[in-house]
C-alpha positions in Angstrom: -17.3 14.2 -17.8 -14.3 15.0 -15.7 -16.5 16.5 -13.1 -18.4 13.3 -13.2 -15.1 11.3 -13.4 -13.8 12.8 -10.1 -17.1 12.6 -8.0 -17.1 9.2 -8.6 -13.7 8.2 -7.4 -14.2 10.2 -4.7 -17.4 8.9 -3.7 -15.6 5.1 -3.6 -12.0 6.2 -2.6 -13.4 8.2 0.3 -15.5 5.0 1.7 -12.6 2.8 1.4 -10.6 5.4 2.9 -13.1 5.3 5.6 -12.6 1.1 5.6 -10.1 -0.4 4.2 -7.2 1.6 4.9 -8.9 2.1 8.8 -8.3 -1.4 8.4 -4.6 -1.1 7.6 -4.1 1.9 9.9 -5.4 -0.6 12.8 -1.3 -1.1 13.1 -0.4 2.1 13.3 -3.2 3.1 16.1 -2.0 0.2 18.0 1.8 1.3 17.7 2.0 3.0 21.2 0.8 -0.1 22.7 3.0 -2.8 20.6 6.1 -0.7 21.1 5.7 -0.8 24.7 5.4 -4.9 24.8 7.4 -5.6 22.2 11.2 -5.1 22.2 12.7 -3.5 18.9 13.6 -7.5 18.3 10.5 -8.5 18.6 8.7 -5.9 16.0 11.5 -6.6 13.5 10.6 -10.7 13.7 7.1 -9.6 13.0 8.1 -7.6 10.4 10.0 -10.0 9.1 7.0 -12.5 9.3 4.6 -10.2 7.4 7.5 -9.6 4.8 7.7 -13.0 4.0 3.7 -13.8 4.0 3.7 -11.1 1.1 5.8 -13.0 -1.5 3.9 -16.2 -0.5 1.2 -14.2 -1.8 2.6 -13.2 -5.0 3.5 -16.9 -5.4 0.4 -18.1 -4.6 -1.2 -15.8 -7.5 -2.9 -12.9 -5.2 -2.4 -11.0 -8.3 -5.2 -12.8 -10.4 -7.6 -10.7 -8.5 -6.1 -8.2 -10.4 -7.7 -10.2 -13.7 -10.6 -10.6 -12.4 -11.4 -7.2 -12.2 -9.9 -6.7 -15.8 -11.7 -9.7 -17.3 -15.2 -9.0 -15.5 -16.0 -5.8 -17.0 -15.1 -7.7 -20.8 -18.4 -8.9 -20.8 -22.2 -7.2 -19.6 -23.6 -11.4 -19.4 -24.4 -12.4 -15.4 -23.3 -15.9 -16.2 -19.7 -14.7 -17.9 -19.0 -12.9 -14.8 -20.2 -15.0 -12.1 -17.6 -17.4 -13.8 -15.2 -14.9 -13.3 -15.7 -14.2 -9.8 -16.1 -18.0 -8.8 -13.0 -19.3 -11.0 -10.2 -16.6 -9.3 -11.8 -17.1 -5.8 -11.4 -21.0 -5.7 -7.4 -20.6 -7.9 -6.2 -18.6 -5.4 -8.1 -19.8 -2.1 -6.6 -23.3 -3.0 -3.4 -22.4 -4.0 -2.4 -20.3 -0.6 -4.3 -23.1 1.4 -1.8 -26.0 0.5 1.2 -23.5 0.3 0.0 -22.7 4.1 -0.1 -26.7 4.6 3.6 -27.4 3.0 5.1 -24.6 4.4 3.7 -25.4 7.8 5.0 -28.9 7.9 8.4 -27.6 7.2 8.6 -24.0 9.2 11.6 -26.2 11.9 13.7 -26.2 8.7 13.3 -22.7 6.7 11.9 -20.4 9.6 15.2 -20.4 11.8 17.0 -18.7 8.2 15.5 -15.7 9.1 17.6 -12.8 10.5 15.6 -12.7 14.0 16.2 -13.9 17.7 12.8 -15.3 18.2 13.6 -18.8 19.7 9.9 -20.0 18.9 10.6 -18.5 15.6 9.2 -22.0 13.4 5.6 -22.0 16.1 5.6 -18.0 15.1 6.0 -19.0 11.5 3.3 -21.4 11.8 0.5 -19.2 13.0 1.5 -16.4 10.4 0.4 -19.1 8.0 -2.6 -19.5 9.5 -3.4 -16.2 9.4 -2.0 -15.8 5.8 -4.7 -17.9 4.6 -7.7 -16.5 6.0 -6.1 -13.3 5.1 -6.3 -14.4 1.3 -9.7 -15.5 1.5 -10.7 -12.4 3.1 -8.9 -9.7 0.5 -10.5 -11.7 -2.7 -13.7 -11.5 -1.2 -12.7 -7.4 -0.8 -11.7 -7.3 -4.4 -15.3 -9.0 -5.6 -16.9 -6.2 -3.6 -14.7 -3.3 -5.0 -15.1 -5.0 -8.6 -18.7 -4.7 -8.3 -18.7 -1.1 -6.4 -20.0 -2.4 -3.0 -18.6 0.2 -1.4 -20.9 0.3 1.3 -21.2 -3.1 2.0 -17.1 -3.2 2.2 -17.3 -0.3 4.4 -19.1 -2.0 6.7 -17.4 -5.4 7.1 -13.9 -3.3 7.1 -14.6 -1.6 9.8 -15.7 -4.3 11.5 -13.0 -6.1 11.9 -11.1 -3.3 12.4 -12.8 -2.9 15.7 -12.7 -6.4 16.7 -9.0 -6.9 15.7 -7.9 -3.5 18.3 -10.0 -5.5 20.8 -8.1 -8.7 20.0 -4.5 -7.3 20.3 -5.2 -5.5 23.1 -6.8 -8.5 25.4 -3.8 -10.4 24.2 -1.0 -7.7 25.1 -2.8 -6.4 28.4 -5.2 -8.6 30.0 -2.7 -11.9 28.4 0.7 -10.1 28.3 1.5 -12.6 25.7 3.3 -10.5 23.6 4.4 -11.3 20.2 2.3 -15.0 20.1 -0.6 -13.6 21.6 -0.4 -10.5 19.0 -0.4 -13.2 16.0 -3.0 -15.6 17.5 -5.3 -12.5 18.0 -5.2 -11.6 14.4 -4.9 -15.0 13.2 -8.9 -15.1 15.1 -9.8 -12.2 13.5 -9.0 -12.7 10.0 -10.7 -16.1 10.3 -14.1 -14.6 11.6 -14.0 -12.1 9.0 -13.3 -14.6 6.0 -15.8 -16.9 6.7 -18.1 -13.7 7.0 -17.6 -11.9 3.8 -17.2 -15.7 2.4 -21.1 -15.7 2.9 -22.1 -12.1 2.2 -20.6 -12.7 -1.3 -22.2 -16.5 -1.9 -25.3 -15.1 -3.8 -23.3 -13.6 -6.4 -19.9 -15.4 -6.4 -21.3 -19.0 -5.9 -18.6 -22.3 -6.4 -18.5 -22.7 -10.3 -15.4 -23.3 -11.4 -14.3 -22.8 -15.6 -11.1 -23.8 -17.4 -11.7 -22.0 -20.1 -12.2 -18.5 -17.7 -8.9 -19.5 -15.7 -6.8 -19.8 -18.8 -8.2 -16.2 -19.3 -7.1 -15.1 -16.1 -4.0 -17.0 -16.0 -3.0 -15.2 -19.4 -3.7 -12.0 -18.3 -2.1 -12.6 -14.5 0.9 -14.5 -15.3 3.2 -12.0 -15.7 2.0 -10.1 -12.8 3.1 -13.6 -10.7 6.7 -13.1 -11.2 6.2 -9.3 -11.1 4.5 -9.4 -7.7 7.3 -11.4 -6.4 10.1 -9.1 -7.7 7.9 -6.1 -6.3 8.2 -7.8 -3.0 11.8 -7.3 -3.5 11.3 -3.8 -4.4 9.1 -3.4 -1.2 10.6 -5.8 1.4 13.7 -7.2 0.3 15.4 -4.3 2.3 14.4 -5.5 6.1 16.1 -8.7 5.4 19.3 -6.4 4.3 19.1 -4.5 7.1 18.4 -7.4 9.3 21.5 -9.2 8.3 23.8 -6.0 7.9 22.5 -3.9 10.3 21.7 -6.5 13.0 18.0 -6.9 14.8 17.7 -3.6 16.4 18.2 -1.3 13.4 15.6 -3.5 12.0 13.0 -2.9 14.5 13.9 0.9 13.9 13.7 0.9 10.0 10.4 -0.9 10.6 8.8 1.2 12.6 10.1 4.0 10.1 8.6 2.5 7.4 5.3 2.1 8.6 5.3 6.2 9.7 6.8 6.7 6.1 4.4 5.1 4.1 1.3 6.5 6.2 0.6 8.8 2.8 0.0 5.5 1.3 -2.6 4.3 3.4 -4.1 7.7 3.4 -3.9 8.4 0.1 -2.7 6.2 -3.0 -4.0 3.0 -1.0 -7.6 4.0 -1.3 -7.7 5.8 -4.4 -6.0 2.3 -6.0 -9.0 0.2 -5.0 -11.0 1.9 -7.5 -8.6 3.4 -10.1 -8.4 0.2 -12.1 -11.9 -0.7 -11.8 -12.6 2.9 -13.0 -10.3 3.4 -15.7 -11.6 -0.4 -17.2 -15.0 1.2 -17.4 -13.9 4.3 -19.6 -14.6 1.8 -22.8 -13.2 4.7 -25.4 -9.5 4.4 -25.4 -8.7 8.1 -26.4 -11.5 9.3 -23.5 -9.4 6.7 -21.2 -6.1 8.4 -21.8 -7.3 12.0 -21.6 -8.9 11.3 -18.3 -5.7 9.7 -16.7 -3.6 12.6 -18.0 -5.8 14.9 -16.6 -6.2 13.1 -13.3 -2.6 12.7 -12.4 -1.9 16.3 -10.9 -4.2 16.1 -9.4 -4.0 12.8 -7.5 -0.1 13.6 -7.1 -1.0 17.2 -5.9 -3.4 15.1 -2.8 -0.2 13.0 -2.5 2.2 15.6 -1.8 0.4 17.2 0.7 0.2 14.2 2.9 4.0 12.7 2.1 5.2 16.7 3.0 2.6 16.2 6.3 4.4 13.5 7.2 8.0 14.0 6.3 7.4 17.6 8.4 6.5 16.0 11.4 8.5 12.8 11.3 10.1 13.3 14.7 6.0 13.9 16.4 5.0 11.1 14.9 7.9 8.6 16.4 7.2 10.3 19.6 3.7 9.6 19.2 3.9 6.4 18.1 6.7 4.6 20.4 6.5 4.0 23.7 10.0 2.9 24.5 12.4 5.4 24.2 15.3 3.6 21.8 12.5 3.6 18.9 12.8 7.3 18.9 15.6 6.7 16.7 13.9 6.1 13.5 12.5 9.6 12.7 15.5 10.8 10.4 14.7 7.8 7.8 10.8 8.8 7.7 11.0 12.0 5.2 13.0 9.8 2.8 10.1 6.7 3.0 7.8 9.0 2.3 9.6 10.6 -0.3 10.2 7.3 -2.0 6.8 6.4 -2.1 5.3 9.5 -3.5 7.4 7.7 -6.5 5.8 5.1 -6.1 2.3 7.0 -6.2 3.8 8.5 -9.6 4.8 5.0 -11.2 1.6 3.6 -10.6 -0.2 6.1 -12.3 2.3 5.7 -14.7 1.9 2.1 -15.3 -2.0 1.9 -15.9 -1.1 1.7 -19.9 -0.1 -1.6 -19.4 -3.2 -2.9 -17.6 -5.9 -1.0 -19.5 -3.9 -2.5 -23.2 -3.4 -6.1 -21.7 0.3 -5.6 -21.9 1.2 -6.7 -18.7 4.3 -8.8 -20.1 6.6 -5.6 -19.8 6.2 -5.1 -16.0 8.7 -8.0 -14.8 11.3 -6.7 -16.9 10.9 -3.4 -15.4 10.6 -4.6 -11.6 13.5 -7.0 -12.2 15.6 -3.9 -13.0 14.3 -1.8 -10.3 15.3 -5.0 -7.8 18.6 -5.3 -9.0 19.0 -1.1 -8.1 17.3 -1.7 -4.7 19.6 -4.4 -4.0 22.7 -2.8 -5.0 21.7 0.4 -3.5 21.0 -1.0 0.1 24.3 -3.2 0.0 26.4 0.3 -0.8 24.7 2.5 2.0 23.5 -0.1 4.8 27.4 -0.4 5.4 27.9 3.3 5.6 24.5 4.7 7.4 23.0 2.1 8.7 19.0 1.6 8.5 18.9 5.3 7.2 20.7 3.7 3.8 18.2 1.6 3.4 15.3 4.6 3.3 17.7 6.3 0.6 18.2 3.1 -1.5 13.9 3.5 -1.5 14.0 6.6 -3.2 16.8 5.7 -5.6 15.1 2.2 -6.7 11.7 4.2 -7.2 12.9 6.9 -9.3 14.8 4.9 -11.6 11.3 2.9 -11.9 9.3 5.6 -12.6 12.1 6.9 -15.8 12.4 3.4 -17.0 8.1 2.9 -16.6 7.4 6.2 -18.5 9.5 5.6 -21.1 7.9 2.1 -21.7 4.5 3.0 -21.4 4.8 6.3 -23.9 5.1 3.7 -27.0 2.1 1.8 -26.2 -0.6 4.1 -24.3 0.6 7.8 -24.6 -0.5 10.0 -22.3 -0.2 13.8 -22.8 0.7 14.6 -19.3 1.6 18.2 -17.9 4.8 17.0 -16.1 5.2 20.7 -14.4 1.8 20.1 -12.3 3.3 17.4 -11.1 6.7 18.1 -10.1 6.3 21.8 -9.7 4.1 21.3 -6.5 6.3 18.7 -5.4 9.6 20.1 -5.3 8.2 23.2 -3.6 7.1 20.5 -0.8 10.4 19.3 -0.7 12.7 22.6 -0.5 9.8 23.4 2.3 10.6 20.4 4.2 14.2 20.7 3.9 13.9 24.2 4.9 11.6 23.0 7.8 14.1 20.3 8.8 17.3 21.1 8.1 18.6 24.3 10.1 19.9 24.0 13.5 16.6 26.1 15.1 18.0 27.7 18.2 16.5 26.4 21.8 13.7 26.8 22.8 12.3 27.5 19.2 8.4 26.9 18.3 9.2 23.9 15.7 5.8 22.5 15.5 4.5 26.2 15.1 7.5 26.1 12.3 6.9 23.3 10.7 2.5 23.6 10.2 3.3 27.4 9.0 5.7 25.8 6.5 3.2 23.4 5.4 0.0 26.4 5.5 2.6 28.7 3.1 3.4 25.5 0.7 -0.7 24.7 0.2 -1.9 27.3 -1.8 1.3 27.0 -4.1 0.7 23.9 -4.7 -2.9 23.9 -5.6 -1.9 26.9 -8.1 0.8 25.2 -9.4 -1.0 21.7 -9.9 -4.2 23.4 -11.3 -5.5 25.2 -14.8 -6.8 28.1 -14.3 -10.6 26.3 -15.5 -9.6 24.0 -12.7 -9.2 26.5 -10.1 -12.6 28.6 -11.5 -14.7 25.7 -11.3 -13.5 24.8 -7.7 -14.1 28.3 -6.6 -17.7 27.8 -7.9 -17.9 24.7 -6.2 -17.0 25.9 -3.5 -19.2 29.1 -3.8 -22.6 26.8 -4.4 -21.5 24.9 -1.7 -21.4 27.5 0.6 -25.0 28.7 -0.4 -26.5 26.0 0.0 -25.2 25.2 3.6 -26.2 28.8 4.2 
C-alpha cells in the first residue's frame, strides 16, 4: 500500500512539477532579463503589486477551491459533483471579478499608499487587476483538473502558457523596452488567453449550474480558511511592506529578489507535491490507514525537501550571480539560506496541518496564523531596524517555527499522528551544520568554493537518506533500484 501510495504521488507531483511549477519558475528564468530593465525600484513595486493581488485573493475566497476538492470526493454521484465544481467556479469567478471592478475605479486613491516610487503607480495597479482576474479564473480551472487527476491535460495547458508568457515578457522588455508596464500588460495577455482556454477544456464536465445548498457546503467548510488566507498573507508578505517602509525601496528590491531564490525549494518541491497531497490524502477513506500513511510519508517528503533548501542555501551567492544582471542586486545572497531555511518550516507545518483538513476542523487554523502574524510582525519590526532586509529573512524563520510548535501541538488532540521526529530533523540539521560549515569560514583566495560547497552537499546525501530511512525502506529501494537496473540492462 505504501509502495502504491508513493508511485502515485509521484506519478502526479512529478507532471505538475513538469507544469505547474515550470509555470511559476517562468519568473525566475526570466530574472536575468528583468533585472537588467528593471531598476531594484522597479522589481520591488512589482513585488509589491503581486503582494497585494494575493490577499485580494484570500478575500475574494480563492480558498473555496480548497472545498471543492474536500467536498467532491464526499460523494461517488456525477450530478453531486458536477454541482460542486460548477457552484465554487461561478463564487469565486464573481467575487474577484467585481473586487477587480471596485478596486479599479478607486486605484488614484489607495495605490499611491504603497511604499514604491512608481509615478504611474494607480495605471500599474489597474492592470495588475486585470490580470488578477483572469489569473483566478485560470487557477480554479487548475484545481478542477488536479481534483479530477488530469494531470496530463494540466501538463499540457501549463506549459503552454509557460512558453507563450517568456515570449510575452520578452517582446515587451526587448523588442518594446517598456519595462515595468509592458512586463504587466504581457502577462495580463497571457493569463487572459489561457483562462478563456482552460475555461473551455473544462465546460463538458464543469458546465454553469449553480446550488445554494452545495455553496453553503463550501462556504462552511472554507470560511475559516478566508480569514486564514488573509492572515497567511501576512505571514508570507506582510514583510515587503516592512521592509519597504523601514528599509526604503532598494532593500526591497533586494529582499525580493532573495526571496524568490529562497523559496526555489518550494516551487521545486512542496509546491508540486501540494497539488496532489490533499486530493490524495481525501481518497484514503479509512481514517487509521490515513494517519499511518501521512506519518510515514513525512520523512520522507521532508528528506526530498532538505536536499533542495541545503542545494540552494549552498549556492546562494551563484544563484544571485546567475540570476541578476545589474550588479547592486548581488547584494541579496546572504538573506537566501535563511528563506530557504524558513520555508523548509513551512514544508514541515503543512504536513503538519493536514489533520485539520482531512477531520473538517479547519476552525483552529486562524487562531494559529493570527498568532504566527503577530510574531512575524513583531519580529521584522525588532531586526529590520538593526540588519536591514537580512532581519526580515530571520523574522521568516522565527514566525515559522513558532507555527510549526503551536500546529503540532494542536493537531496531536484531534488527528494523532505517530511521527518519527528523528527522520525528520536528524537529516536536517546535518544539512544545516553542512551549510554553515560550507558558508561560514573565511576560505582563503583563490579557494575552489563551488568544488567546496557540491562536495559538502555529495558528503551530506547519503547521511541523510540513512538517517531519514528504516532499514525496510532502504532494502526495498536497493531492490528497486536493482530490478530497475535489470531491466534497462
Amino acid at each position: 500500500m505504501l509502495r502504491q501510495a508513493i508511485a502515485k504521488l509521484t506519478k502526479h507531483t512529478a507532471i505538475y512539477a513538469l507544469a505547474e511549477q515550470l509555470g511559476r519558475l517562468a519568473s525566475f528564468l526570466l530574472l536575468p532579463l528583468t533585472t537588467g530593465y528593471l531598476s531594484e525600484g522597479d522589481f520591488a513595486t512589482r513585488e509589491l503589486l503581486a503582494v497585494t493581488l494575493a490577499v485580494l485573493a484570500q478575500v475574494c475566497g480563492i480558498n473555496i477551491s480548497a472545498a471543492m476538492s474536500r467536498l467532491y470526493f464526499d460523494s461517488a454521484d456525477p450530478a453531486r459533483r458536477r454541482a460542486v465544481l460548477s457552484t465554487a467556479v461561478a463564487t469565486v469567478s464573481a467575487s474577484a471579478a467585481i473586487a477587480a471592478v471596485l478596486l479599479g475605479l478607486l486605484a488614484p486613491w489607495w495605490a499611491n499608499w504603497l511604499p514604491s516610487e512608481a509615478s504611474d503607480l494607480p495605471r500599474l495597479a489597474q492592470i495588475a487587476l486585470g490580470i488578477f482576474v483572469f489569473q483566478t479564473v485560470r487557477e480554479l480551472q487548475n484545481k478542477v483538473l488536479q481534483t479530477q487527476e488530469r494531470s496530463a491535460l494540466f501538463g499540457v495547458l501549463s506549459v503552454s502558457k509557460l512558453v507563450f508568457e517568456i515570449v510575452a515578457q520578452v517582446v515587451a522588455l526587448v523588442h518594446f523596452e517598456a519595462g515595468l508596464p509592458g512586463l504587466l500588460w504581457a502577462v495580463l495577455i497571457s493569463e487572459a488567453l489561457f483562462a478563456l482556454l482552460s475555461t473551455a477544456v473544462n465546460a463538458p464536465s464543469v458546465g454553469l449550474g449553480f446550488s445554494g445548498a452545495v455553496l453553503a457546503s463550501l462556504f462552511a467548510y472554507a470560511a475559516p480558511l478566508i480569514p486564514n488566507g488573509v492572515l497567511q498573507f501576512c505571514l508570507h508578505s506582510l514583510d515587503r511592506y516592512l521592509v519597504g517602509a523601514v528599509c526604503g525601496p532598494e532593500q526591497l528590491g533586494l529582499y525580493a529578489l532573495a526571496y524568490k531564490l529562497g523559496y526555489v525549494p518550494n516551487y521545486l518541491v512542496l509546491g508540486p507535491f501540494l497539488l496532489i497531497w490533499y486530493p490524495f490524502v481525501f481518497s484514503v477513506v479509512d481514517p487509521q490507514r490515513q494517519r499511518e500513511l501521512v506519518a510515514r510519508l513525512t520523512p520522507l517528503f521532508l528528506l526530498v525537501l532538505t536536499a533542495a533548501a541545503a542545494a540552494v542555501a549552498l549556492f546562494a551567492e551563484e544563484l544571485v550571480h546567475l540570476a541578476a544582471t545589474r550588479s547592486g542586486f548581488h547584494r541579496a545572497w546572504p538573506a537566501i539560506p535563511w528563506i530557504a531555511l524558513g520555508y523548509w518550516l513551512w514544508g514541515l507545518f503543512q504536513l503538519l496541518q493536514t489533520g485539520f483538513y482531512a477531520v473538517k476542523r479547519t476552525s483552529r487554523l486562524p487562531a494559529l496564523t493570527a498568532a504566527a502574524a503577530l510574531v512575524n510582525g513583531f519580529a521584522n519590526l525588532v531586526l529590520l531596524p538593526v540588519l536591514g532586509f537580512q532581519g526580515a529573512a530571520l523574522a521568516t524563520v522565527i514566525t515559522f517555527a513558532v507555527l510549526c510548535v503551536a500546529t503540532h501541538a494542536l493537531s496531536r488532540e484531534i488527528y494523532p499522528l505517530d511521527i518519527h521526529w528523528r527522520r525528520v530533523f536528524a537529516p536536517a540539521a546535518l544539512a544545516v551544520l553542512a551549510t554553515a560549515a560550507a558558508l561560514v569560514p573565511a576560505w582563503p583566495a583563490g579557494a575552489p568554493l563551488a568544488a567546496i560547497k557540491l562536495a559538502t552537499l555529495l558528503v551530506w546525501a547519503p547521511l541523510g537518506c540513512w538517517c531519514a530511512t528504516t532499514s525496510a525502506e532502504r532494502r526495498a529501494a536497493l531492490q528497486w533500484v536493482a530490478s530497475a537496473t535489470r531491466r534497462a540492462g
